[in-house]
NUKE-570631 format. One line per 3 residues: their letters; for each residue x, y, z of C-alpha. Coordinates in nm, 4 decimals. Layout:
<sites>
a = X Y Z; ... .
</sites>
This chain:
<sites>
xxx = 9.2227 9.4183 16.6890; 9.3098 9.7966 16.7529; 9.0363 10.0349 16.7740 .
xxx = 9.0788 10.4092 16.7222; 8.9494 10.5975 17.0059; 8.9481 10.9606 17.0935 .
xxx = 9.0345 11.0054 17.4745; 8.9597 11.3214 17.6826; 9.1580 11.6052 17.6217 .
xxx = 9.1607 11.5056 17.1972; 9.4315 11.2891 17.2507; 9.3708 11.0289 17.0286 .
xxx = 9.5357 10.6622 17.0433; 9.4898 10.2814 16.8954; 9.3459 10.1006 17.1825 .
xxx = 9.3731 9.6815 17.1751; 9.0828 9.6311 17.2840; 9.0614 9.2104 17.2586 .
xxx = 9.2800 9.2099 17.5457; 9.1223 9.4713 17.7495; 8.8658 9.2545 17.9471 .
xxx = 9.1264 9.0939 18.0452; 9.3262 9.3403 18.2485; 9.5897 9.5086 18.0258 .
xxx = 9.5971 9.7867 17.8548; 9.7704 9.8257 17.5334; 9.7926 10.1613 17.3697 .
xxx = 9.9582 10.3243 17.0772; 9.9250 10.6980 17.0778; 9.8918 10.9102 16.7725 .
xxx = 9.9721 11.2867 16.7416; 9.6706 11.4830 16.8233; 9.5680 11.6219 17.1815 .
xxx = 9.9210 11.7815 17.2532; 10.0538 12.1179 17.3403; 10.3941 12.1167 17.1247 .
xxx = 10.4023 12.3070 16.8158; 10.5768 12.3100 16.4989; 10.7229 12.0133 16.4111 .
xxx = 10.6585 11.8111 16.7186; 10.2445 11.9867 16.6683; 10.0796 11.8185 16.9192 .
xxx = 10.1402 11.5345 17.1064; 10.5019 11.4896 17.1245; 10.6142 11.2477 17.3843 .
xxx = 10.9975 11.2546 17.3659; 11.1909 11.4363 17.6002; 11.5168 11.3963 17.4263 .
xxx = 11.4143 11.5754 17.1571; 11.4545 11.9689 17.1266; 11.1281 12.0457 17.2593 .
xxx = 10.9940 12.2281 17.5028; 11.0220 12.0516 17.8211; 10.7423 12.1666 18.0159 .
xxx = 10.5484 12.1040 17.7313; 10.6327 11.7359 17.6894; 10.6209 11.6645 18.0251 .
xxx = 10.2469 11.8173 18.0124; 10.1711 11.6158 17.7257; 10.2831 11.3041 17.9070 .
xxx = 10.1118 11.3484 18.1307; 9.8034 11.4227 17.9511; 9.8314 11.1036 17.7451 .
xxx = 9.8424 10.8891 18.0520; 9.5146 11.1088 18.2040; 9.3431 10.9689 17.9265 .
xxx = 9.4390 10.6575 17.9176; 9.3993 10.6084 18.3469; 9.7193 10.5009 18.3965 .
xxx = 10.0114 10.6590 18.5825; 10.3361 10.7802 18.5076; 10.4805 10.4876 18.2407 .
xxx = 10.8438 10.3568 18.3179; 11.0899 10.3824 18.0018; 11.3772 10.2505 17.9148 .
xxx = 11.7096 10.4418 17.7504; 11.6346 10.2846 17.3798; 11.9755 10.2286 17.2813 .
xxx = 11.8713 10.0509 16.9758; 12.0035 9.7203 17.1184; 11.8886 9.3734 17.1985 .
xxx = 11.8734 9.4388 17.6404; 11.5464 9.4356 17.8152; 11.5280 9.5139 18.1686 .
xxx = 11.2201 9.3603 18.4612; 10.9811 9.6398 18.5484; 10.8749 9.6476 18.9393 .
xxx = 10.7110 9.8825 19.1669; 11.0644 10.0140 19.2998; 11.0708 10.1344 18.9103 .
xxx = 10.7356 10.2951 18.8327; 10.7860 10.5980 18.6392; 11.1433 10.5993 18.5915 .
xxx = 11.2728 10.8037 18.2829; 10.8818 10.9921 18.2531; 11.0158 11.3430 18.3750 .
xxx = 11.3672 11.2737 18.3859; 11.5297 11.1105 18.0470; 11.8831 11.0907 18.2684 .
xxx = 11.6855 10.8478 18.5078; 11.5204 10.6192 18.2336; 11.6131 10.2119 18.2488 .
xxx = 11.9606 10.2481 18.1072; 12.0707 10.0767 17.8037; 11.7596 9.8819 17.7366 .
xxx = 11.4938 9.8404 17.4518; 11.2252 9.6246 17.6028; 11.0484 9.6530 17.9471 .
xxx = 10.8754 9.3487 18.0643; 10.6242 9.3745 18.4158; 10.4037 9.1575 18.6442 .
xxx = 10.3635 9.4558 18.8438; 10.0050 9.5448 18.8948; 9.9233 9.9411 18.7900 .
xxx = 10.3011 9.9964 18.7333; 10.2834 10.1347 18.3284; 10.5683 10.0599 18.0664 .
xxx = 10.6521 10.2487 17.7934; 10.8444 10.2545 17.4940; 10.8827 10.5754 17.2239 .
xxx = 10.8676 10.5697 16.8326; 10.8711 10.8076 16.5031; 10.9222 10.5315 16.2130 .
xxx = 11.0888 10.2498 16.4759; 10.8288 9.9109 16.5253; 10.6385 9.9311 16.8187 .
xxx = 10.5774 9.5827 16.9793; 10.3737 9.4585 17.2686; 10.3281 9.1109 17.4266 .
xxx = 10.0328 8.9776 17.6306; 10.0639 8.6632 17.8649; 9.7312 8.6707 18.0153 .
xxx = 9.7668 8.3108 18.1997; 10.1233 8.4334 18.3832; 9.9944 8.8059 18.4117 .
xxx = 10.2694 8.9457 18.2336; 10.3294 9.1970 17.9584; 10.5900 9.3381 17.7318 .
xxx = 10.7000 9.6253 17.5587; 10.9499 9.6749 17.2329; 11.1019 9.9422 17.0914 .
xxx = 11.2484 9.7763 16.7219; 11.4202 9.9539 16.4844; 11.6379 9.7867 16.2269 .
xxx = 11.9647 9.7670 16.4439; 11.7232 9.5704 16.7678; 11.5875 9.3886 16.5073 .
xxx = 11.9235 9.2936 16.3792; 12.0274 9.2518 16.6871; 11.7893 8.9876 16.8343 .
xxx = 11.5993 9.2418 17.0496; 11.2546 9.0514 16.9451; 11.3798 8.7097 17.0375 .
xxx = 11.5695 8.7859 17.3971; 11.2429 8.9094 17.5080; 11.0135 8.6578 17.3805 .
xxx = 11.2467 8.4133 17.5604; 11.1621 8.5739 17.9138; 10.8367 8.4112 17.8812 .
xxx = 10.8165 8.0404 17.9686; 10.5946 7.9527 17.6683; 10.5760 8.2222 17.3617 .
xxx = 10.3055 7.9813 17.2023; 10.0184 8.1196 17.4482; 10.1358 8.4899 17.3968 .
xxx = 9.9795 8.7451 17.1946; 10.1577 8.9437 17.0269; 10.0221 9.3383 16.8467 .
xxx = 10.2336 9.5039 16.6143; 10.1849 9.8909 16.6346; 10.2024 10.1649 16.3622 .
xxx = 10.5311 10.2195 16.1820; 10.7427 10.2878 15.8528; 10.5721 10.1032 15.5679 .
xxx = 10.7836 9.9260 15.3232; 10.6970 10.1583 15.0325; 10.8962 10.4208 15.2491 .
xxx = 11.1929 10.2167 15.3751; 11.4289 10.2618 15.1594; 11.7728 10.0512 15.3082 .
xxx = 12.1212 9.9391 15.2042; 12.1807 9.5751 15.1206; 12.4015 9.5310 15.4154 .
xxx = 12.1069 9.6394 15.6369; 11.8378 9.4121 15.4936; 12.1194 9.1428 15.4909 .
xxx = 12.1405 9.1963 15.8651; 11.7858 9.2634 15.9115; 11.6712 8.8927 15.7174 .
xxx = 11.9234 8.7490 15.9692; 11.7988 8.8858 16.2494; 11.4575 8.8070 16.1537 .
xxx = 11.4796 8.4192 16.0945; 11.2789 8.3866 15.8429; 11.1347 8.5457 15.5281 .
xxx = 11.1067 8.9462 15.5778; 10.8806 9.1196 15.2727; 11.1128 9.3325 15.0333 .
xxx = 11.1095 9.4611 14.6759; 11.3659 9.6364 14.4638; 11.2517 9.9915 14.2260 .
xxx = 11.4922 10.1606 13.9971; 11.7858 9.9390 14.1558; 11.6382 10.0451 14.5064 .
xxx = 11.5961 9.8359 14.8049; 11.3117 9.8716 15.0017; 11.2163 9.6496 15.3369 .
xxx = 10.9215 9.5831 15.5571; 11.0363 9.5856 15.8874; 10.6892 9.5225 16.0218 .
xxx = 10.7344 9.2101 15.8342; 11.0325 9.1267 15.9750; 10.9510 9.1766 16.2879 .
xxx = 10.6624 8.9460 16.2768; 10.9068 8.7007 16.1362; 11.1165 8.7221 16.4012 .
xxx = 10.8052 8.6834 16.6608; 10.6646 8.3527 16.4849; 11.0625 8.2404 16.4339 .
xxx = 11.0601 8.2547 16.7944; 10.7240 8.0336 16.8921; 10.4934 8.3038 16.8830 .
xxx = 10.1618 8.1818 16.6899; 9.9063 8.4751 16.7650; 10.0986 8.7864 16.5754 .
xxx = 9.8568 9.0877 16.4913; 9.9625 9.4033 16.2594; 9.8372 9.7484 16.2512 .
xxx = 9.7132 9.9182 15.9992; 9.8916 10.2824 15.9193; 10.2306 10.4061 15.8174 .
xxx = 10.3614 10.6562 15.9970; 10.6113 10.8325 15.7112; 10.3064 10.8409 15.4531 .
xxx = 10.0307 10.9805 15.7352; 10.1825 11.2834 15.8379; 9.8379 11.4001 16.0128 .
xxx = 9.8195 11.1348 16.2268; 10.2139 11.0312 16.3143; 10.5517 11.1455 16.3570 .
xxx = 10.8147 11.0238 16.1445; 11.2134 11.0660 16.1750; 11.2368 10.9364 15.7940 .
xxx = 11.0291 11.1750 15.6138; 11.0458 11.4749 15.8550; 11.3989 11.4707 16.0283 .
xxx = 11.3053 11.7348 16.2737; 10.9840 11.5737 16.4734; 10.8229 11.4420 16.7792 .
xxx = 10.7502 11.0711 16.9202; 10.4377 10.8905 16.9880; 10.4532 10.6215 17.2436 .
xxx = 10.3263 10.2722 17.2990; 10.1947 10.2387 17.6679; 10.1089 9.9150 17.8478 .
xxx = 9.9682 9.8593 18.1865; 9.8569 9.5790 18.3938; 9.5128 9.7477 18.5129 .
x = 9.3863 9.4895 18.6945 .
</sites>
């Protein structure tokens, strides 16, 4: 389960804490404890967005402060189905430069010990994978195009047996708010494999991507698939959101082998 902890400095994240005692950190930051202001007030975590970069880079490195980790390691988030290794020789790449970040990649898998991944959101699903027998852990940043795209499945299949992961689905768009063309639940259902939640309203289709990416997770052998709780377009205090807001920060989802 996630529990909602407020971290020095008021920075304020969903902590998994079931798989804490056993060396990994999992964290899914929410907005408060920043510097930023406006519409990326507080905590804004993306660099490519028109921020102030000082700023961000301060909140950054506030976030991981309170967490205990060091600088996280990101990938470009291309909205693709690519996933790169994480190592030492890569710690921090893309935190304080986003020309240096993992290029064309969505996921970030480590072994390394004390070598943080990260992965950036504002409506996108934020995924994270736990093999605590191999020592290994995952990151996923899924929007509808990774999803279609098979970005869920490539990286579950860079672990030798999904059945013993565990698998947390962070906070993101809620169906009631995700309003999509047919083409792109077509493609999203497909990339799925199997049954994604959807509903029509006034001739209006709306889709669960949450859903769908747990569909995709148990599709591909994983058993132990855990939601969050939240939408991040209806909970404007506590999350940024592309979809309702346009103009707007990013939270992050942080994962660390700790020890």
């Amino acid at each position: 389960m996630l529990q909602r902890r407020r971290l020095a400095g008021g920075v304020v994240a969903l902590v998994w804490a079931d798989v804490q005692d056993d060396g990994f950190l999992v964290a899914f930051t929410e907005r408060a404890g920043g510097s930023s202001s406006g519409p990326y007030a507080s905590l804004n975590l993306g660099l490519r967005v028109d921020d102030d970069y000082s700023v961000v880079l301060r909140n950054r490195r506030r976030a991981c402060e309170s967490l205990g980790v060091a600088s996280f390691a990101m990938g470009q988030q291309v909205h693709g189905a690519r996933h790169a290794r994480v190592g030492a020789g890569d710690a921090g790449a893309g935190f304080d430069d986003p020309g240096a970040a993992i290029r064309g990649v969505d996921a970030l898998i480590t072994e390394s010990l004390d070598v943080p991944i990260a992965i950036l959101t504002a409506d996108c699903v934020p995924v994270s994978l736990v093999d605590r027998s191999a020592r290994r852990l995952a990151v996923i940043h899924a929007g509808w195009r990774g999803i279609a795209a098979g970005v869920v499945a490539n990286t579950v299949a860079q672990f030798d047996r999904p059945g013993r992961l565990r698998a947390m689905i962070g906070p993101a768009i809620c169906i009631d708010h995700y309003q999509v063309g047919e083409d792109v639940a077509r493609a999203v259902i497909e990339g799925a494999g199997g049954p994604v939640p959807s509903f029509l309203k006034d001739g209006r289709m709306f889709l669960d991507v949450r859903g769908a990416v747990a569909a995709a997770l148990r599709s591909s052998g994983v058993r132990d698939v855990e939601q969050a709780d939240g939408c991040t377009a209806g909970e404007p205090d506590r999350f940024f959101s592309y979809r309702r807001d346009g103009v707007t920060g990013r939270q992050a989802l942080i994962g660390a082998i700790v020890r």
